[in-house]
C-alpha positions as CSV (number, residue, x, y, z in Angstrom):
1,X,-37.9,9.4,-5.8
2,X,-34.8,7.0,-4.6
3,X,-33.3,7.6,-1.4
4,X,-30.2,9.8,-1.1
5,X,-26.9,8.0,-1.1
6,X,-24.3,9.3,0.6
7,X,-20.3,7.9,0.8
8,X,-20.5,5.0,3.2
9,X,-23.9,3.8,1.3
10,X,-22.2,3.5,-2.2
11,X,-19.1,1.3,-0.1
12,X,-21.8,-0.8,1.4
13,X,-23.2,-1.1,-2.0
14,X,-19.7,-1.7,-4.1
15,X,-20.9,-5.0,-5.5
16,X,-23.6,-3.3,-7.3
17,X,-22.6,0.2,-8.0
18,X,-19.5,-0.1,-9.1
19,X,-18.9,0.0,-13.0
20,X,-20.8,2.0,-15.3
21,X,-23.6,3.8,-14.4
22,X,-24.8,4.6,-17.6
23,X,-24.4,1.2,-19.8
24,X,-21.1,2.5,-22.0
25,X,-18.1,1.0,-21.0
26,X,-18.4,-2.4,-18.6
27,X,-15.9,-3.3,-15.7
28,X,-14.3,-1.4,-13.5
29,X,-12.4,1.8,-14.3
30,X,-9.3,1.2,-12.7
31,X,-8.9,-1.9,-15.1
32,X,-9.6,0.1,-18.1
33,X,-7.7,3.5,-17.5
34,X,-4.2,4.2,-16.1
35,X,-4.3,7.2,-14.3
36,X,-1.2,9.9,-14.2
37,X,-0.2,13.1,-13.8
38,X,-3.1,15.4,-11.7
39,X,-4.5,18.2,-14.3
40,X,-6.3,20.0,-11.9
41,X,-8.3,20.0,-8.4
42,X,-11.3,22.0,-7.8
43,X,-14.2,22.3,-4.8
44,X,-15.5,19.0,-5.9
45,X,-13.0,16.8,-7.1
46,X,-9.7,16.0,-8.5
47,X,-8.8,15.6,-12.5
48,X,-6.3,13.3,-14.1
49,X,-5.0,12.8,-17.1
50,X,-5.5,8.9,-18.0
51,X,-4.9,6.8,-20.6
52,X,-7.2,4.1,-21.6
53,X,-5.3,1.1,-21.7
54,X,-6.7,-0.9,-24.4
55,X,-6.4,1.9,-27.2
56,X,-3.7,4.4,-25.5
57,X,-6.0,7.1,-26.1
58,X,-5.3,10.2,-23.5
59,X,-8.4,11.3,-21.7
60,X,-9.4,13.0,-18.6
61,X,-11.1,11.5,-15.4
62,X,-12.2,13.7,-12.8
63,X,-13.1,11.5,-9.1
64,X,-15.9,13.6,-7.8
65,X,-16.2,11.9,-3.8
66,X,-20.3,11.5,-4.0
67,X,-22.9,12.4,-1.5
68,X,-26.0,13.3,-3.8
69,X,-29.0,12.0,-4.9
70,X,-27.9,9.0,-7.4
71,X,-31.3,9.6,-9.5
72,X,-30.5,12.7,-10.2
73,X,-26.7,12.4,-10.9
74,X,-28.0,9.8,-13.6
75,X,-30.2,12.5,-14.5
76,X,-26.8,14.8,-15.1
77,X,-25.3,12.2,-16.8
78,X,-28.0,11.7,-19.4
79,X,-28.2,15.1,-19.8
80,X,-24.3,15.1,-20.5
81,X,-24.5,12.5,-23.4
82,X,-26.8,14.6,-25.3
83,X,-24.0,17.2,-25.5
84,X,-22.4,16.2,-28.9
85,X,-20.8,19.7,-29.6
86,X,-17.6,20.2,-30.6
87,X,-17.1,23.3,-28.2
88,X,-18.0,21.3,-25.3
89,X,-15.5,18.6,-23.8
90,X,-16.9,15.1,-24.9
91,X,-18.7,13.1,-22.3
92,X,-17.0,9.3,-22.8
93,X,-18.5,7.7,-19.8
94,X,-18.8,7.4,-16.0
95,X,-18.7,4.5,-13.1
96,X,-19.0,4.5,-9.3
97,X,-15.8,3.2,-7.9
98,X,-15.5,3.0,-4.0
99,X,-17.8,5.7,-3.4
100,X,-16.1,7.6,-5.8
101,X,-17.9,8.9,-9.5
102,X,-15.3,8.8,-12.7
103,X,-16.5,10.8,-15.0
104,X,-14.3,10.2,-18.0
105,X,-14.0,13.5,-20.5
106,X,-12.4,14.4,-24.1
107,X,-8.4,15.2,-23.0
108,X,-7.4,18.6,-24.1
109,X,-3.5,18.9,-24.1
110,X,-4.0,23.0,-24.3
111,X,-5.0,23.0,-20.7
112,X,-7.2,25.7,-19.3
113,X,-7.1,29.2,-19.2
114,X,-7.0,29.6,-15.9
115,X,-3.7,27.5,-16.0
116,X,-2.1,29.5,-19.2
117,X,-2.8,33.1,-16.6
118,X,-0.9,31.1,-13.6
119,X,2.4,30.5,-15.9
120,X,1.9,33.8,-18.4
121,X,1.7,35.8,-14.6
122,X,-0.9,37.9,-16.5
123,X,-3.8,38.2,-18.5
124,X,-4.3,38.1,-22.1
125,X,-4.0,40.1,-24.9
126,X,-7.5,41.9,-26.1
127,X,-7.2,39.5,-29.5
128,X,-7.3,36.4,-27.2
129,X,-9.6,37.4,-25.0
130,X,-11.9,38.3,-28.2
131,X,-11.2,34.4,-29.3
132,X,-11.6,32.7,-26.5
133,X,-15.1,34.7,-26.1
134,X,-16.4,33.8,-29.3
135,X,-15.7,29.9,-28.9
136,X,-17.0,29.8,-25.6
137,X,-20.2,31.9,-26.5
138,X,-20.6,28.8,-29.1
139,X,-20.4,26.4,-26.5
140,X,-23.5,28.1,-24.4
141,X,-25.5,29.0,-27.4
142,X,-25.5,25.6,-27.9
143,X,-26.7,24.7,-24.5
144,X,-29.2,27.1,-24.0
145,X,-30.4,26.5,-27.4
146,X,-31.1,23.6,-25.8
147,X,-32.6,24.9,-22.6
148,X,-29.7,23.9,-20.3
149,X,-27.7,26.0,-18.2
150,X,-23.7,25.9,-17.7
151,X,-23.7,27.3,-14.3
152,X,-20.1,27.6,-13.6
153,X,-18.4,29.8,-16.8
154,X,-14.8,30.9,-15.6
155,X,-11.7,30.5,-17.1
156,X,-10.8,27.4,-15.0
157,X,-13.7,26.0,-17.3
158,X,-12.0,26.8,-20.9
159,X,-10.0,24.4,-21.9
160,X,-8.0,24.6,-25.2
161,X,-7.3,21.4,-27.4
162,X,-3.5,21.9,-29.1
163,X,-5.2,23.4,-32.3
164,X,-6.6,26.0,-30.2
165,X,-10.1,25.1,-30.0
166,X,-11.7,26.6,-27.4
167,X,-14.1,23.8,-25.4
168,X,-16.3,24.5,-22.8
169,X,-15.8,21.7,-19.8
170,X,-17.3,21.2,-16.1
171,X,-21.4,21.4,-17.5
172,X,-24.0,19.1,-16.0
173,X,-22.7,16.9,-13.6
174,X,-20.2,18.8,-11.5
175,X,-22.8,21.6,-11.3
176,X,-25.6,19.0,-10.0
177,X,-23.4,18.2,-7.5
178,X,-22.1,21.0,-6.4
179,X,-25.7,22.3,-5.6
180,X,-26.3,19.4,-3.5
181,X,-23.1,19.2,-1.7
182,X,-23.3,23.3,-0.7
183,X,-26.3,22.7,1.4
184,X,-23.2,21.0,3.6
185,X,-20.9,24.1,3.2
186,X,-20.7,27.6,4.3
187,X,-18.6,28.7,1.3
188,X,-20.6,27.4,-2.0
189,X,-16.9,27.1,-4.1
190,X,-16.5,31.1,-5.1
191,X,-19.0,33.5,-5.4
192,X,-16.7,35.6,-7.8
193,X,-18.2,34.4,-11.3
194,X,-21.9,33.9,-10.0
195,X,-24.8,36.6,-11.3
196,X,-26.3,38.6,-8.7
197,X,-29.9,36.7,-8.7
198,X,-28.1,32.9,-8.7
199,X,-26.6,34.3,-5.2
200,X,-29.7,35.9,-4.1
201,X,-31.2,32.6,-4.8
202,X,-33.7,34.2,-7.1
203,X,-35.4,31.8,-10.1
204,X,-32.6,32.2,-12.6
205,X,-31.8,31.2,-16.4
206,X,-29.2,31.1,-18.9
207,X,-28.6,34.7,-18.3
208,X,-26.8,33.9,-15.9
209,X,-24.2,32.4,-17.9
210,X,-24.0,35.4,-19.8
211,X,-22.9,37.3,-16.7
212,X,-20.2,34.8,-15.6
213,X,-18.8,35.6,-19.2
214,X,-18.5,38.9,-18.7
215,X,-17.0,38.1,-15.5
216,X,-14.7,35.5,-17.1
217,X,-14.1,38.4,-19.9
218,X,-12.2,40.5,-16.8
219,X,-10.6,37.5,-15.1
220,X,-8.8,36.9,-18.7
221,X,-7.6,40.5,-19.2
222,X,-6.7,41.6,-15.8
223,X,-5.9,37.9,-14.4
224,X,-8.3,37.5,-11.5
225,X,-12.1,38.3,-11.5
226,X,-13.5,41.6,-9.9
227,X,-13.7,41.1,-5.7
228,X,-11.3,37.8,-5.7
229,X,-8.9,40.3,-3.1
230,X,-11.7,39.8,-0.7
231,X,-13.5,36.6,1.3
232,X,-15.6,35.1,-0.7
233,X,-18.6,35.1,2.3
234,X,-17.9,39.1,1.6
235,X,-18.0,39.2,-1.9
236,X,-22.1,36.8,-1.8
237,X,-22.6,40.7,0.0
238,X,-20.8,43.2,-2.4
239,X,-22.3,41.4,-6.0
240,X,-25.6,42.1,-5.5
241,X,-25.4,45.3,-3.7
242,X,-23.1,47.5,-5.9
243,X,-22.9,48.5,-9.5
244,X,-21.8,46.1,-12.1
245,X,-17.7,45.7,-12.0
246,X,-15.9,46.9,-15.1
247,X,-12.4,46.7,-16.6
248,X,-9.9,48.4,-14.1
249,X,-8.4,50.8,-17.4
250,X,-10.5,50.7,-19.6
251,X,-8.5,52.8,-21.8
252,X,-6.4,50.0,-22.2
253,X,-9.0,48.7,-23.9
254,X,-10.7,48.9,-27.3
255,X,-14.4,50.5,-26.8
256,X,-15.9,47.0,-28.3
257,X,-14.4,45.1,-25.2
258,X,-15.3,47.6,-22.9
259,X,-19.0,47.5,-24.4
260,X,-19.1,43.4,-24.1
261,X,-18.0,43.6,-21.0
262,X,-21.1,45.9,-20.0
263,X,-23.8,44.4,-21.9
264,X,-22.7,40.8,-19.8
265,X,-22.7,42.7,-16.7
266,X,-26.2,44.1,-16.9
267,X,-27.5,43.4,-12.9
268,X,-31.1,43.0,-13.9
269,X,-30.7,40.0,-15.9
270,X,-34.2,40.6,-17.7
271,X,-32.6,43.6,-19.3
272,X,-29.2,41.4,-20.1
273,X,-28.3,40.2,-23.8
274,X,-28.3,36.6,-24.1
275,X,-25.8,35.0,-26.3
276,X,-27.1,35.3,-30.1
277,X,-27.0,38.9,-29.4
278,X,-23.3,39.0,-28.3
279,X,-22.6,36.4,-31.0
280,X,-22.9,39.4,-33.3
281,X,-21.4,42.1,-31.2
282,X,-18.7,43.7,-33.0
283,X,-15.7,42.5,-30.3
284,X,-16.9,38.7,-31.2
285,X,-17.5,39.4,-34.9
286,X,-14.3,40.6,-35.1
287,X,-12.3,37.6,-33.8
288,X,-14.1,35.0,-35.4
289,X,-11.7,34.4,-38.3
290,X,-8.5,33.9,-36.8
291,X,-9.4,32.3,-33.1
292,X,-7.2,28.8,-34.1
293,X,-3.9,30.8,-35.1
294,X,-4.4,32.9,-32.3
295,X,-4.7,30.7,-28.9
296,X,-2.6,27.4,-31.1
297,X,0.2,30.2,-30.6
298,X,-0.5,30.6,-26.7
299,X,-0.9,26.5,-26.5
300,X,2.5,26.1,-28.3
301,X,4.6,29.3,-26.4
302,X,3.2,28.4,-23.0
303,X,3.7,24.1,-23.0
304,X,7.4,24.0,-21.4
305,X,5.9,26.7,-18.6
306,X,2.8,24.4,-18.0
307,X,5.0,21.1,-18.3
308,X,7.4,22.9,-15.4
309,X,4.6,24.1,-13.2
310,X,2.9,20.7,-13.6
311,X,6.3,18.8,-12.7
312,X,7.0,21.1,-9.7
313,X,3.4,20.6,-8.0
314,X,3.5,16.6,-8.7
315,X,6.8,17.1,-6.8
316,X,5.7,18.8,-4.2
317,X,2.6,16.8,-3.6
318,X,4.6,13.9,-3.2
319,X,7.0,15.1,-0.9
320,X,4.2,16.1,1.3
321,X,3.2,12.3,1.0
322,X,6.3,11.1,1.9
């Protein structure tokens, strides 16, 4: 087992770490990508839209600071190139720059869902919550067809190409190091999304994907997931303890999305569906036609809003700078 690398080891050890650490694409990154406007920023690290300079083709490169155990990060990252699924965000390669990993991913221009909520100042309608359900459900049947967990399924996760497509990102590597890095923090990211046996750091499996999606399933119709009005150290407590959260008006809602919602939120994740089950429910089966017309309509209505909101935070983030 290699020793654990930490920040000031990969500096020391720039002359042979930097550049790719899985053979794909040779030199250094900052040489091959031009980075620009910041697409997002989460626990672990900071995404940017880039453009790689020899082709101009748009991708995304998320800088993920590193303290973890290289082996197994390399581990993630092989893990991550046997994903060729076209509801997952393409893996396109990764380097270790200045302590720093780049993990270069498939651009989608329809940003997440999380993002269309923040500009929309609500949640979505039962028809494309329905759709963006079904295409992430294909996203995890095809990982846990494969034995592999997602381990962090909330809408800041969905991303949307400008067709629509629903693609699953943030699978494999962000989750290894996440694990690793929370043995440093008190707060492990949020707690709102996470099945009752992955907090009480019970032996867990892809079930508990299928929970996050029912919490993800709220989070889209109401705009914020069950428990996100209270700490997070609070909410570890509350999961576990109380009954399974549900829609706040559920007769708002159609009994199929109500019933989805349920079977996801079963605590006792023995007695949970799992995804070919829900594949088939009736709230899935029904949006399975249309789920390109529906969310391309959301990507086109909500671009100016997200181009806006994108300007104004680049704007105020330099100011803070200045």
């Amino acid at each position: 087992r290699e020793p654990k690398v930490g920040v000031a080891d990969l500096g020391r050890m720039a002359g042979s770490m930097d550049g790719p650490i899985d053979g794909e694409m040779p030199g250094d990154p900052t040489e091959e990508f031009t980075l620009s406007e910041k697409l997002g920023e989460g626990s672990f690290g900071v995404v940017y839209k880039g453009v790689r300079i020899e082709t101009n083709e748009l991708v995304a490169v998320k800088i993920i600071p590193v303290e973890a155990d290289y082996s197994e990060v390399r581990h993630e990252i092989e893990i991550l190139k046997q994903c060729d699924s076209a509801d997952i965000v393409k893996y396109l390669g990764s380097y270790f720059k200045d302590g720093d990993l780049w993990i270069v991913m498939e651009y989608c221009e329809g940003s997440s869902l999380h993002d269309h909520m923040a500009v929309l100042g609500s949640g979505l309608t039962e028809h494309q919550i329905a759709c963006v359900c079904a295409g992430t459900l294909r996203g995890l049947a095809y990982l846990h067809d494969r034995r592999k967990i997602h381990r962090d399924v909330k809408a800041g996760n969905v991303l949307l190409t400008g067709s629509g497509q629903v693609k699953l990102a943030d699978f494999g590597v962000s989750a290894q190091i996440s694990s690793t890095m929370s043995r440093r923090h008190t707060v492990i990211g949020t707690p709102f999304w996470m099945a009752p046996e992955v907090i009480q750091e019970a032996s867990y499996d892809h079930k508990a994907d299928v929970w996050s999606l029912g919490i993800t399933a709220i989070e889209l119709a109401e705009g914020r997931p069950p428990y996100s009005d209270i700490h997070p150290l609070r909410a570890i407590f509350v999961i576990p303890t109380r009954p399974p959260p549900t829609l706040e008006q559920p007769a708002k809602w159609s009994a199929d999305f109500c019933d989805f919602v349920s079977r996801c939120l079963v605590k006792d994740p023995a007695m949970r569906t799992d995804t070919a089950q829900l594949m088939e429910h009736p709230f899935i089966v029904g949006a399975r036609g249309g789920h390109d017309g529906a969310l391309a309509q959301l990507v086109v209505e909500n671009a100016p809003a997200l181009a806006r909101a994108r300007k104004a935070e680049a704007e105020a983030e330099a100011e803070a700078h200045a």
